[in-house]
C-alpha positions as CSV (number, residue, x, y, z in Angstrom):
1,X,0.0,0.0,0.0
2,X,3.2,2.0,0.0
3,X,2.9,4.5,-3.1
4,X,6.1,4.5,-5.0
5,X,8.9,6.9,-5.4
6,X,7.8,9.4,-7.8
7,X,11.5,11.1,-8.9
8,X,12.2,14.0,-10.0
9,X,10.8,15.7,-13.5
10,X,12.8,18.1,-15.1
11,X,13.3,19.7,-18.5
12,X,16.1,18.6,-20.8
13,X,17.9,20.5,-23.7
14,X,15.2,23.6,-22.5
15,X,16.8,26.9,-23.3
16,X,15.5,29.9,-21.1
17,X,15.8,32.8,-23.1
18,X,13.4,35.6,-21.1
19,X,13.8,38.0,-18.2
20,X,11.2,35.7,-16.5
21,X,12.2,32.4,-14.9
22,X,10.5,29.7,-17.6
23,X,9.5,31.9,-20.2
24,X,11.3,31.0,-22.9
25,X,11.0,31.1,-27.1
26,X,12.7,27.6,-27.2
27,X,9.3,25.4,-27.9
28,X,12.1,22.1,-28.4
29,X,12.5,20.4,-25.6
30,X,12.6,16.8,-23.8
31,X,10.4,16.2,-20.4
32,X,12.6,13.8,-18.6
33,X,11.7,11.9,-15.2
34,X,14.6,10.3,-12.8
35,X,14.9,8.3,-9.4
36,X,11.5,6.9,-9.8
37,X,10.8,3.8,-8.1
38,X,12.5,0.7,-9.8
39,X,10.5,-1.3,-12.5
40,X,7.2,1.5,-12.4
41,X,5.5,2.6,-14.9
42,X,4.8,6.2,-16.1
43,X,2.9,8.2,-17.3
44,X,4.2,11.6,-18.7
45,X,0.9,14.3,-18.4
46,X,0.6,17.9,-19.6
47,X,-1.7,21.0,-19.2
48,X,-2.4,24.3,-20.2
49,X,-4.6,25.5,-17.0
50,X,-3.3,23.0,-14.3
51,X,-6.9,21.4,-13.7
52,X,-7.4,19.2,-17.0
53,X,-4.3,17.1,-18.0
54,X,-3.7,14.8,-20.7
55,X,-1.2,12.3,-21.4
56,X,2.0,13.1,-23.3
57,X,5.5,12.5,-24.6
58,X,8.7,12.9,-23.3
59,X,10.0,14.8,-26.5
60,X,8.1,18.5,-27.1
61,X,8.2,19.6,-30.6
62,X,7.2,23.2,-32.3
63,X,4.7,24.4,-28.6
64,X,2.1,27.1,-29.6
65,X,2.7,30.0,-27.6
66,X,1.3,29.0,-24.6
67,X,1.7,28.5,-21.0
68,X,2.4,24.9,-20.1
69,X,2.3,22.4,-16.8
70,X,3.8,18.7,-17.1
71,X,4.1,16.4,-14.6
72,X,4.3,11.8,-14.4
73,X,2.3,9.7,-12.8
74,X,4.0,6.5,-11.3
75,X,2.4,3.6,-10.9
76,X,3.6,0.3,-9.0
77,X,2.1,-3.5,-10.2
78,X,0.0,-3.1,-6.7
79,X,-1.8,-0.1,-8.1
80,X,-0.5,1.8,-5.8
81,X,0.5,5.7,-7.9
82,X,2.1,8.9,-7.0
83,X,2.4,12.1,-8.6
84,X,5.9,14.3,-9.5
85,X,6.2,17.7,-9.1
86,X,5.3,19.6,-11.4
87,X,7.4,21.9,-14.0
88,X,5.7,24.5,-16.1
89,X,7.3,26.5,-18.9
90,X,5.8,29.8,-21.1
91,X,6.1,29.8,-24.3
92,X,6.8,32.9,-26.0
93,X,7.6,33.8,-29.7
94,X,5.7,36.7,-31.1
95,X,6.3,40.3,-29.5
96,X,3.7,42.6,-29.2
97,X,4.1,45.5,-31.5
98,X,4.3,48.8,-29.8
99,X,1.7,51.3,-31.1
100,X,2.4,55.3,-30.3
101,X,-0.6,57.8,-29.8
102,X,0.6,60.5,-32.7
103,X,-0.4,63.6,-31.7
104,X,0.0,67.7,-32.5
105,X,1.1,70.1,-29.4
106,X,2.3,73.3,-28.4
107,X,4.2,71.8,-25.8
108,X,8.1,71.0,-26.2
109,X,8.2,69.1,-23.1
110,X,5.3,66.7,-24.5
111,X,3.2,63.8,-22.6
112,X,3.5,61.1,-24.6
113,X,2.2,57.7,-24.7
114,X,0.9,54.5,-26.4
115,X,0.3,50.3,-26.4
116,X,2.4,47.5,-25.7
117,X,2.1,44.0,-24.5
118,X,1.6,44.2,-20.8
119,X,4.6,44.0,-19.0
120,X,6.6,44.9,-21.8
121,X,9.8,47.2,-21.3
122,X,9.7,50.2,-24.6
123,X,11.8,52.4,-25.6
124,X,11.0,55.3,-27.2
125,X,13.2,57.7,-29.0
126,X,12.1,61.3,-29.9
127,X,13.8,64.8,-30.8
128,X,17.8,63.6,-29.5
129,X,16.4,61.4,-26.7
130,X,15.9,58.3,-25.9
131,X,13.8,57.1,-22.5
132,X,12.8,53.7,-21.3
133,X,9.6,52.6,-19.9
134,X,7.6,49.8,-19.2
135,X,4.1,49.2,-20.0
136,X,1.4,48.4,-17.3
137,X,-0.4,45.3,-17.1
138,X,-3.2,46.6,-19.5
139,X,-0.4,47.5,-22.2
140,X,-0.5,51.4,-22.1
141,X,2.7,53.2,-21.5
142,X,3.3,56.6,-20.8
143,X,6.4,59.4,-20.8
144,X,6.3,62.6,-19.0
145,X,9.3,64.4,-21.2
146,X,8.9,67.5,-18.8
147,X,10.3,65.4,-16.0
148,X,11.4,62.3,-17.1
149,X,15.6,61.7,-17.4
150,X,16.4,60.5,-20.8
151,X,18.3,57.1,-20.5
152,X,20.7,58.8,-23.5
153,X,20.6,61.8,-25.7
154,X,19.0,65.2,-25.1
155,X,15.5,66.1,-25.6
156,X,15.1,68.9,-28.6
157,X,12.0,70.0,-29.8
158,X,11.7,73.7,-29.5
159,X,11.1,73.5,-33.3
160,X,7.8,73.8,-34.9
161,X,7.3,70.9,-37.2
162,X,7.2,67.0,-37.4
163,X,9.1,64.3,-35.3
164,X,9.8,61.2,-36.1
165,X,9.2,58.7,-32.8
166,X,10.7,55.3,-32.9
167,X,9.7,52.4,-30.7
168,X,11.1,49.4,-29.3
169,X,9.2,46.8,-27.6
170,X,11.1,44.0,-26.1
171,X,8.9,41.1,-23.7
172,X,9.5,38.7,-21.0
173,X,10.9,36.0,-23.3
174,X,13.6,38.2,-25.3
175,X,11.2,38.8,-28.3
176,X,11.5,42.1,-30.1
177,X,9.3,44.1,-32.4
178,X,9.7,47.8,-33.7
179,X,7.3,51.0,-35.0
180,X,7.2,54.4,-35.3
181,X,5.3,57.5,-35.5
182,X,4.8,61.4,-35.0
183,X,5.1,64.0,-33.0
184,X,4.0,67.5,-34.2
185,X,5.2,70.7,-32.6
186,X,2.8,73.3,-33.3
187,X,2.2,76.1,-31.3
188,X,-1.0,76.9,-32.6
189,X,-1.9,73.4,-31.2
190,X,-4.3,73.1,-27.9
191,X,-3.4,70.6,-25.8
192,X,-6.8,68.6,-25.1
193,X,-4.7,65.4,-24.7
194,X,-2.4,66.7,-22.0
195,X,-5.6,68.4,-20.3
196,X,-6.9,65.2,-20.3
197,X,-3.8,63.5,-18.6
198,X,-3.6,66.1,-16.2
199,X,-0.7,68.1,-18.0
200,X,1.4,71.0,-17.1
201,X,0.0,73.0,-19.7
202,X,-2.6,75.9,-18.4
203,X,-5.1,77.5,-20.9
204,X,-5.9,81.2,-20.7
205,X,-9.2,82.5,-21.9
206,X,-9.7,86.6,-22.9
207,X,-13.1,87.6,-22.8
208,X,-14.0,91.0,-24.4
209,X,-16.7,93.0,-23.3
């Protein structure tokens, strides 16, 4: 009635390529089980929520982007099973593509702002400078120029005209993906959108009797 030793699962030839322990783009990789009791069987099992598992092999070719749980079931000739620990990996292979909100403004010192995937760390170069930020866990990011410290480069915008912004989205798993758009310097330009994010910007009114 003794169950028997259920060893030790781990992953073999599983490369972890994120900033996140087990998030990873490697989707190639063997699920190997050691010092299990002698002469019992097993069962390799998998899952994608934890709850409902289904059996599997050892060898784990070409994973969808997923997150994924394995563990074995060992069974004696008694009938007598026990359960591994369990080892769970994310798969990761597409990046989101950052998106930027292209805007017009008086303001040299701009708000700006746009979508990533949640979590994701952007960087976003505009007018000589370069700053570094990291998307919430809805996928909006956001740059205060006026008081944010450039990780490189100057910020330059005193101008009037168009700006080219370039992104840089990079994830948990190493995955990269790039885009760009425009910034407008106008100062005829109101700025509703800083208004609305609780800018710097004040807005004077003449009335003429």
């Amino acid at each position: 009635t003794t169950p028997p030793a259920a060893g030790t699962l781990a992953l073999d030839g599983f490369t972890d390529t994120g900033a996140t322990d087990g998030t990873s783009t490697d989707n190639d990789f063997a699920v190997v089980l050691s010092g299990q009791e002698p002469g019992s069987q097993v069962v390799l099992q998998r899952s994608t929520d934890g709850v409902t598992w289904s059996t599997t092999t050892g060898a784990q070719t070409a994973l969808p982007d997923g997150r994924y749980n394995f563990r074995a079931v060992v069974s004696d000739d008694a009938g007598n099973s026990s359960i591994s620990n369990t080892v769970s990996v994310k798969i990761d292979r597409v990046a989101v593509t950052p998106t930027f909100d292209s805007r017009s403004t008086h303001d040299t010192t701009p708000i700006l702002g746009g979508t990533a995937g949640a979590g994701d760390v952007v960087t976003v170069t505009v007018g000589g400078a370069t700053y570094t930020v990291t998307a919430d866990s809805v996928g909006r990011w956001r740059v205060d120029t006026g008081s944010a410290t450039p990780t490189s480069g100057t910020l330059a915008l005193g101008t009037p005209g168009a700006y080219p912004v370039t992104l840089a989205g990079l994830d948990g798993a190493g995955n990269t993906a790039t885009a760009s758009g425009t910034l407008t310097i106008d100062p005829a330009s109101i700025n509703l959108g800083d208004i609305a994010d609780g800018a710097r910007s004040v807005i004077t009114f003449f009335i003429v009797a």
